[in-house]
N, C-alpha and C positions, 0 to 999 in steps of 0.2 A: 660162420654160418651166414648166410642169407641176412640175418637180422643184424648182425652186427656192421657188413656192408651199409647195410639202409640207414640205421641210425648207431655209428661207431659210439657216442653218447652212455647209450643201453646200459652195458653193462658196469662201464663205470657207476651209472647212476645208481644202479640195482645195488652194486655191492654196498656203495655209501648210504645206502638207507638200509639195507640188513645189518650194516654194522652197527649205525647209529638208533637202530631201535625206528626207526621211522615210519611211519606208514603210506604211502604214495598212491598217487592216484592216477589213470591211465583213458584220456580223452582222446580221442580220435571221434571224425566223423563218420558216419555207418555208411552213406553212402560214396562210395568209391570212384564217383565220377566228379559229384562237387569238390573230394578232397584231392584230384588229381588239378582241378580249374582254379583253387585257390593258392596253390606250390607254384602253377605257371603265374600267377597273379604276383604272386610274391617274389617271381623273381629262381627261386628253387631248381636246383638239378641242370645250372646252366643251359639252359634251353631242351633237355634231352625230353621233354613231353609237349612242349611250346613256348610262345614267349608273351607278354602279356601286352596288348594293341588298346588305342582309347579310343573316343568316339570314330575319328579319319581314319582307323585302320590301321594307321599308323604304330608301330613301336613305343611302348610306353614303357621309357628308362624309371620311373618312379619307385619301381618294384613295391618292396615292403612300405615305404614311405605314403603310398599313396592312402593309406589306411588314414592318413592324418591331413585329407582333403577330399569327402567325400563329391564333395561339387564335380570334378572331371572323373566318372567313370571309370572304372579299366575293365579290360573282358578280357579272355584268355583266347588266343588263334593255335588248337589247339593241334600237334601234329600226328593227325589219325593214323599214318603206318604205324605211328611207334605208342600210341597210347592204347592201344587195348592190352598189346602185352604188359604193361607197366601197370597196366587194373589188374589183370591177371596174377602177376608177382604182387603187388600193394595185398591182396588179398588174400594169398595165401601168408606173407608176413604178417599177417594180423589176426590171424587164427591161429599162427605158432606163439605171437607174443603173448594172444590171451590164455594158451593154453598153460604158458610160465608164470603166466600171473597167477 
């Protein structure tokens, strides 16, 4: 499925918490555009929605790391042909996830 592409994780995760009695909890951002700006931010999906640029525009290799200097900014140069479909799919996978949950 669709879901398993996006996050292979899933189900492994899902089954070790129904086996183990566990009860889990399911955070995602509601909206779909900040959570598409923070995956480029971090580095995510090797470039396939953007990549993430700091103050000069420039390429900011920091990715995830930069989380742990907020002094230099990062912004996300985001690449509009391919990022609406990618909200598009983000969102309908997130309506199938919550509907298994």
């Amino acid at each position: 499925s669709d879901l398993l592409r996006w996050d292979p994780t899933f189900e492994v995760m899902a089954s070790f918490f129904r086996d183990s009695g566990i009860k889990g909890a399911l955070v995602f951002r509601r909206n779909t555009l900040d959570w598409n700006v923070c995956r480029v931010r971090d580095c995510f999906d090797a470039g396939a929605r953007g990549y993430p640029v700091g103050e000069d525009g420039k390429r900011d290799e920091r990715c995830f790391d930069r989380r742990k200097d907020p002094s230099h900014p990062t912004w996300a140069l985001l690449k509009a042909a391919r990022i609406v479909d990618k909200m598009q799919r983000d969102t309908v996978i997130r309506a199938d996830t919550a509907k298994r949950l």
